[in-house]
C-alpha positions as CSV (number, residue, x, y, z in Angstrom):
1,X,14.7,-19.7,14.1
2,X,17.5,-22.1,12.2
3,X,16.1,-22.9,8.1
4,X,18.0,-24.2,5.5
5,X,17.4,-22.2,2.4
6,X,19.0,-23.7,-1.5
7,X,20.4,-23.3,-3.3
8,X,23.3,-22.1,-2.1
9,X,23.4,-19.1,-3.2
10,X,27.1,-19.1,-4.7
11,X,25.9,-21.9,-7.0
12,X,22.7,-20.1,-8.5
13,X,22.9,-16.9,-7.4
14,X,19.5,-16.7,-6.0
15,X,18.1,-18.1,-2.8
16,X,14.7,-20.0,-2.6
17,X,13.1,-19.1,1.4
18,X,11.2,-22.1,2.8
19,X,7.1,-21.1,2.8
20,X,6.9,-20.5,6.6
21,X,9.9,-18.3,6.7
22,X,8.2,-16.1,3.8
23,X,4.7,-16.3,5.4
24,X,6.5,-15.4,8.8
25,X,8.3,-12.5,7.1
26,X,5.3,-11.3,5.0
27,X,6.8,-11.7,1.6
28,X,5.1,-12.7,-1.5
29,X,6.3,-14.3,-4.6
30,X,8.1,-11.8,-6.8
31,X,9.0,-9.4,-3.6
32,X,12.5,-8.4,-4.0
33,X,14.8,-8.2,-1.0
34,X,17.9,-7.3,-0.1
35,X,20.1,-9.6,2.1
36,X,23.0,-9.2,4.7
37,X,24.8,-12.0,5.5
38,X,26.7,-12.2,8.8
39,X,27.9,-14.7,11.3
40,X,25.7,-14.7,14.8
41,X,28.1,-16.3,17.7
42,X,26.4,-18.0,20.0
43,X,27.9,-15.0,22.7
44,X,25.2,-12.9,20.6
């Protein structure tokens, strides 16, 4: 599942998740979550 979330997050430091990816994930506005960013080869 590819999505584009904005703003970058190194501009605002926050991220805004596109609807279906939150409904998908089960989060709700005001959830806090923790992120881990890392590079997926396409070996993976």
């Amino acid at each position: 599942m590819a999505a584009k979330c904005y703003p970058r997050l190194r501009e605002k430091g926050q991220i805004t998740i596109p609807k279906d990816i939150r409904c998908e994930l089960g989060l709700e506005v005001g959830d806090r979550i923790e992120l881990t960013i890392r590079h997926i080869s396409e070996d993976e």
